[in-house]
Residue, then its C-alpha position, 0 to 999 in steps of 0.5 A: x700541492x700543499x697538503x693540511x693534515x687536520x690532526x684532532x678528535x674534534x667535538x665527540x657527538x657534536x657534528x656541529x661543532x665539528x663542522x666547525x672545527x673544519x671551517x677554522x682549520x680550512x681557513x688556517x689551511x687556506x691560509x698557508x697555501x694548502x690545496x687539500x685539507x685531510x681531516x681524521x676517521x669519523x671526524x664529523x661525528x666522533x669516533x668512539x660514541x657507541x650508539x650514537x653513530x648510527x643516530x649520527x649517522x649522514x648519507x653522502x650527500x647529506x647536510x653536513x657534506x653540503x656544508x663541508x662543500x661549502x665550507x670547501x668553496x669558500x676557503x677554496x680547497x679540497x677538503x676530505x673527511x671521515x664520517x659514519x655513512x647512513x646507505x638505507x639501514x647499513x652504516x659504512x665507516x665513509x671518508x669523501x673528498x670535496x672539490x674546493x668548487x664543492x663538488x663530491x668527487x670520491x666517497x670511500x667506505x672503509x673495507x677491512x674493520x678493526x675489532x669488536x667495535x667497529x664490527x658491531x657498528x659498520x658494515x664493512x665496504x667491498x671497493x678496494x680502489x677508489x680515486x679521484x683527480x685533484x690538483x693534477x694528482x690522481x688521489x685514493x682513499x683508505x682509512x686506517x685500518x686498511x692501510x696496514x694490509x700491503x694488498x690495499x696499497x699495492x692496488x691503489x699503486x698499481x691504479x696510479x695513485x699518487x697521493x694516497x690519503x688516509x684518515x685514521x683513528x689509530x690508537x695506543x699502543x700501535x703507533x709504529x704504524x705512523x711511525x714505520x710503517x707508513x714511509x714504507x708503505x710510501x716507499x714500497x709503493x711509490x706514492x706520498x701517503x697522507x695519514x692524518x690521525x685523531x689525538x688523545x683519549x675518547x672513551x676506551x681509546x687513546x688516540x697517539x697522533x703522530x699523523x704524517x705526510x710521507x713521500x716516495x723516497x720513504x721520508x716524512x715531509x712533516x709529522x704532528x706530535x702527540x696533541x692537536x695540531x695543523x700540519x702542512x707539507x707538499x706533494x711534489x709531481x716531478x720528485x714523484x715523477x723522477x722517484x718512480x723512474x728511479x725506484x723498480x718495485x713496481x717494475x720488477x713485479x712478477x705476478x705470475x708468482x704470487x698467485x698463492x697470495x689470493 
């Protein structure tokens, strides 16, 4: 399935605008034979927009993910994205996946929160694994922060994740996670990791980019650089399939030794 990572922080506090930031890159994506689109954390709103991320704030089956549906439907692929997700009076840092018939098939609310910021505007969410079937794939979500914790990524690998997709607002100075981390977290785990990342300076921030698709033999099928950019590349079932039967980390696990970890 060819993959678009949608590397841009998009209008910060226009959902408007960044409803429409979406629909021409879902064109562009379509276009180029993308199957899913991956879109960064937060993109619907904002990321660093202080008070008005509860003001922003949309339950899952709001109008923006009503218009993404469509949005999704018309283009004709799946499309996932990181928004500020309202649930009565808690706010979750959300990322949901769209069928490209518009149907909701996966919401995720981000468990482990970065810093004082994001504490002060989230409460943190208390599923680790969530999935969804897409394109013959079985997809997960995390979203950034999450992905740096091996528990999390070892999880989704033992549920049978295949493509892992990971919207992300990663920030200077740690871009070796884009750069190291995330092929290994590929690598180790057997999966390809979609981590698509924000770009440039929003509020006290400055995103690195650097969002990339990595495959199973810990190699980066594409990587953006430093600004906004589309960037596409496949993830292949049978080099996965073959990848797994080669590879025995998951095999040779022994469980029974790790208790001390929890």
């Amino acid at each position: 399935m060819r993959t678009a990572l949608l590397q841009s922080s998009g209008r910060p506090g226009s959902t408007v605008e960044n409803l429409k930031v979406l629909d021409e890159a879902a064109g562009r994506a379509a276009a180029a034979g993308a199957g899913l689109l991956v879109a960064p954390e937060m993109f619907l709103t904002g990321y660093a927009i202080g008070g008005d991320i509860a003001r922003l704030a949309e339950p899952a089956d709001g109008d923006s993910a009503d218009a993404i549906a469509e949005t999704a439907t018309r283009h004709g692929l799946a499309i996932a994205y990181g928004y500020p997700e309202r649930a009565g009076d808690t706010v979750f840092n959300s990322a949901q996946l769209i069928s490209a018939d518009g149907t909701r098939l996966a919401n995720y609310r981000k468990t482990h929160l970065f810093g004082c910021f994001e504490r002060d505007h989230f409460t943190p969410g208390d599923q680790q694994v969530v999935q969804a079937e897409l394109g013959g794939l079985r997809v997960g979500i995390l979203i950034c922060y999450d992905v740096e914790f091996p528990e999390n990524v070892r999880a989704h690998a033992l549920a049978g994740t295949d493509l892992l997709v990971v919207p992300t607002a990663q920030m200077h100075p740690f871009q070796f996670v884009a750069e190291s981390m995330i092929p290994v977290r590929a690598f180790e785990n057997q999966m390809y990791v979609a981590y698509v990342n924000r770009a440039g300076r929003e509020g006290e921030f400055e995103f690195v980019g650097l969002s990339t698709l990595a495959g199973p033999d810990g190699v980066a099928r594409t990587r953006a650089g430093r600004g906004e950019e589309l960037v596409l590349a496949d993830v292949d079932p049978a080099f996965l399939a073959a990848s797994r039967e080669e590879n025995p980390y998951l095999k040779d696990r022994r469980p029974g030794l790790y208790g001390s970890l929890v």
